[in-house]
C-alpha positions as CSV (number, residue, x, y, z in Angstrom):
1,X,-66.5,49.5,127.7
2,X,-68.5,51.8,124.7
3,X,-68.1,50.9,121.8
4,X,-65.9,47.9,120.7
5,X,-64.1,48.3,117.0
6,X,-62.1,46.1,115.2
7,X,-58.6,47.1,113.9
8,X,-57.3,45.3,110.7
9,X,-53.7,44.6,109.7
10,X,-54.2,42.2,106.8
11,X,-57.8,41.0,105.2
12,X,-57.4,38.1,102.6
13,X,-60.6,37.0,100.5
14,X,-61.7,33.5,100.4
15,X,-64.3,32.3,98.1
16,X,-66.9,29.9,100.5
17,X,-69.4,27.4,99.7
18,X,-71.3,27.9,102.4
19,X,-73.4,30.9,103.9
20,X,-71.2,32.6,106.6
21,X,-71.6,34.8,108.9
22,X,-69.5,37.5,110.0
23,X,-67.5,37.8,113.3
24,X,-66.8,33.7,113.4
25,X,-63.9,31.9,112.9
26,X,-62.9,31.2,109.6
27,X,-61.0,28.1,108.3
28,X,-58.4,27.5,105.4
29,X,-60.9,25.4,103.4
30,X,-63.3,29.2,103.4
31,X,-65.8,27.2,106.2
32,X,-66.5,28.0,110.1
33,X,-63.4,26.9,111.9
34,X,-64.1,23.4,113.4
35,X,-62.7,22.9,117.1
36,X,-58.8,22.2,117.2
37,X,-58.5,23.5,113.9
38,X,-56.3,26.6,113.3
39,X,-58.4,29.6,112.1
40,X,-56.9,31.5,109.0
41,X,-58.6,34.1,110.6
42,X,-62.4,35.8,111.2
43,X,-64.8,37.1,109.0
44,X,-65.8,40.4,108.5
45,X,-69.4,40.3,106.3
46,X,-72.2,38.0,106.0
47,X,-72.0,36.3,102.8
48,X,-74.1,33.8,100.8
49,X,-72.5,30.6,99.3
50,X,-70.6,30.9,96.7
51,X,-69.7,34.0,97.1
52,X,-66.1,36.3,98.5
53,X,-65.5,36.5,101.8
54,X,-63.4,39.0,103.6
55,X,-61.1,37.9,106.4
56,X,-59.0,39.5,108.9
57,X,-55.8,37.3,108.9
58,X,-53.6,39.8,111.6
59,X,-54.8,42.3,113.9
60,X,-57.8,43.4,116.7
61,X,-61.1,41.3,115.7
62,X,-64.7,41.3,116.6
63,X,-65.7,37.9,117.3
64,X,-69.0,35.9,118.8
65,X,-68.5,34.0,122.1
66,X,-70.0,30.7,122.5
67,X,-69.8,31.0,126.3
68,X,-68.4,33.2,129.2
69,X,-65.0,33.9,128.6
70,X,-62.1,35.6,131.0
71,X,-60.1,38.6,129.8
72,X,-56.6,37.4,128.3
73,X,-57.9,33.9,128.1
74,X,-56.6,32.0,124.7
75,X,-59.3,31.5,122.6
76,X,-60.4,29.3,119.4
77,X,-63.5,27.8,117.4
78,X,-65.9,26.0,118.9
79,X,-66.2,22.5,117.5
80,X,-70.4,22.2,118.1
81,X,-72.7,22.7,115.1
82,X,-74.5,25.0,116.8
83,X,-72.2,27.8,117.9
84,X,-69.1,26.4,115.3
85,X,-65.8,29.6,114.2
86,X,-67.6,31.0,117.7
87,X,-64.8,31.8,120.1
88,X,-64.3,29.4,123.2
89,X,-61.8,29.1,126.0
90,X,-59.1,26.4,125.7
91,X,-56.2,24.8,127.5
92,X,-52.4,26.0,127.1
93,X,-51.8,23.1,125.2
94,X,-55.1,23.0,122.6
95,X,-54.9,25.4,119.5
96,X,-54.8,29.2,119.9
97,X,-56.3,31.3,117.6
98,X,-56.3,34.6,119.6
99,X,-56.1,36.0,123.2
100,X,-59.5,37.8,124.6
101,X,-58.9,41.8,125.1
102,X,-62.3,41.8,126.6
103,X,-64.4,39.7,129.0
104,X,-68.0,37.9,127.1
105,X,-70.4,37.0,130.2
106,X,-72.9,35.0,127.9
107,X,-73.1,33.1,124.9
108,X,-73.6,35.6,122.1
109,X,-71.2,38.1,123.4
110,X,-69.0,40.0,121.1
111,X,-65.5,40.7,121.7
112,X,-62.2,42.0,120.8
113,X,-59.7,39.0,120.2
114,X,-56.1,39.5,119.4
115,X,-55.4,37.4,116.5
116,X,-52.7,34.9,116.2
C-alpha cells in the first residue's frame, strides 16, 4: 500500500503534562496509554508538556507498532516504557482499542487502526 492517511470522525483536546508524541495511544489522564488500559484515543501532534494535545477519539488512525502485527488483529497500548500508547496485539478477552486495517512487520511500523 502507497500512502497510508488517517481519517478523523471526532478529535478532543487534552491538556498533558508530559511530552507526547504523535501516533501513540493516548489515555484519559492526557498520558501514553499504559497496557490494559482503555485508550481515549491516539494522538495526532507532538507536543511538549504542558501543553494541548489533539486526539482522534472515532475514526481511521495512524498509529506506531511495537511489534509485527496481523491484518484485522485487535490491538491496544503496549504496557513497556519503552514502546508505551504503541499498538500491540492482544487476546479476545484483554482490552481493545482498535482493529489493524493494515499489517506492521517490525517494531516502528505505522499503521491504520480502526478505532474503538
Amino acid at each position: 500500500m502507497g500512502i497510508k492517511t488517517y481519517k478523523p470522525v471526532l478529535t478532543e483536546s487534552i491538556a498533558v503534562s508530559a511530552a507526547t508524541v504523535k501516533n501513540r495511544f493516548i489515555g484519559f489522564n492526557g498520558a501514553l496509554c499504559a497496557a490494559g488500559e482503555k485508550a481515549l484515543g491516539v494522538s495526532l501532534a507532538d507536543v511538549d508538556a504542558n501543553e494541548v494535545l489533539p486526539v482522534m477519539v472515532e475514526g481511521i488512525a495512524l498509529v506506531e507498532a511495537s511489534a509485527a502485527i496481523s491484518v484485522g488483529a485487535a490491538v491496544a497500548a503496549t504496557g513497556t516504557s519503552t514502546a508505551a500508547g504503541k499498538a500491540v496485539t492482544v487476546a479476545s478477552s484483554a482490552v481493545c482499542n482498535g482493529y489493524a486495517l493494515d499489517a506492521a512487520t517490525a517494531a516502528g511500523d505505522i499503521i491504520r487502526v480502526k478505532l474503538v
